[in-house]
C-alpha positions, 0 to 999 in steps of 0.5 A: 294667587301668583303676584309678580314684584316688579325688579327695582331699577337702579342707577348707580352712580360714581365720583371719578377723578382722572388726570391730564397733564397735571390738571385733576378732572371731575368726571361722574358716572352713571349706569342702571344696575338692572341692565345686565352686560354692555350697553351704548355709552354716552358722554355728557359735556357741561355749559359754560357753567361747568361741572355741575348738576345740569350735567350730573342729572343728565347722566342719570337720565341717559343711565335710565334710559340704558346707558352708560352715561359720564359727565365730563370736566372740561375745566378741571377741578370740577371748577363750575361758574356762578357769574356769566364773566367767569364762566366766559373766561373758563370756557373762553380757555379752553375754547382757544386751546384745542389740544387742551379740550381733545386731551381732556375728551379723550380722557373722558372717553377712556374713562368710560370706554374703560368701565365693565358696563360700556359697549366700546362699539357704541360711543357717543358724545352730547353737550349743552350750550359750550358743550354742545360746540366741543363735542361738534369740535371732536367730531370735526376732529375726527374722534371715533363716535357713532354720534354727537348731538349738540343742544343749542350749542355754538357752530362756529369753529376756527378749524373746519371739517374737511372732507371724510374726516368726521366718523360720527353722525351729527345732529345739531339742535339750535331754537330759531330765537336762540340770540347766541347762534345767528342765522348766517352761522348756521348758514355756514355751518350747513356749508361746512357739513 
């Protein structure tokens, strides 16, 4: 009699501080073991919570799946929000500050192009709520990626696409109810694209 043990599927993960200009950040990587050579890989960009396990958990489903998954810190320090006052102010800075959150995403993308299991060929970005504005942000900025899907996130920006400057496909994802995103701001940014 022939019994075939099915291989186990294991998504490893890991703990990884990088820096940028001075500002330690948390970042958390994810992959599955069982996959053997280079895959798509994905980063995942928190809600104005944070670095937390929202985003953490995220990227052990996209590993999975199949990628290679990194959580980012957009705040540093793995700096996370337990009052909705706290996290506006910290997603408040870096929102203002542009420079700031494309240094940072850049440095997270490094961090996961930079891993063995990563096909640099295939990247892309996802963010939730806050983070689903930023990674709109980088593709308006013209960051090299096949894509970027926000999740409920903000469409307003302070500095629009211009024409041929986005490399990455888009896909937003806004609930018709959603009281954070107005009709008229979808509206504007359906123009835009």
């Amino acid at each position: 009699m022939l019994f075939v043990v099915p291989i186990q599927a294991k998504v490893i993960t890991q703990n990884i501080n990088y820096t940028v200009d001075g500002t330690s950040l948390k970042g958390y990587l994810a992959y599955d073991d069982s996959i053997h050579g280079q895959r798509p890989g994905v980063l995942v960009v928190h809600e104005w919570w944070g670095h937390n396990d929202y985003a953490r958990e995220r990227a052990r489903m996209l590993a999975s799946l199949g990628y290679t998954a990194f959580a980012l810190d957009m705040y540093g320090d793995g700096k996370t929000a337990s009052h909705p006052g706290d996290a506006a102010k910290f997603s408040g800075a870096v929102k203002k500050n542009l420079t700031l959150a494309k240094a940072r995403f850049l440095a997270a993308l490094e961090q996961l192009q930079s891993h063995k299991t990563t096909d640099k060929s295939r990247l892309a970005a996802i963010g939730y709520c806050f983070g689903g504005g930023i990674v709109l942000e980088m593709a308006r900025q013209g960051i090299d990626l096949k894509g970027v899907v926000s999740f409920h996130g903000s469409l307003t920006t302070q500095q629009p696409a211009r024409a041929g400057k986005i490399k990455a496909g888009v896909l937003v994802l806004n609930g018709a109810a959603d009281p954070f995103v107005k009709p008229q701001d979808i509206t504007e940014f359906e123009k835009e694209m």
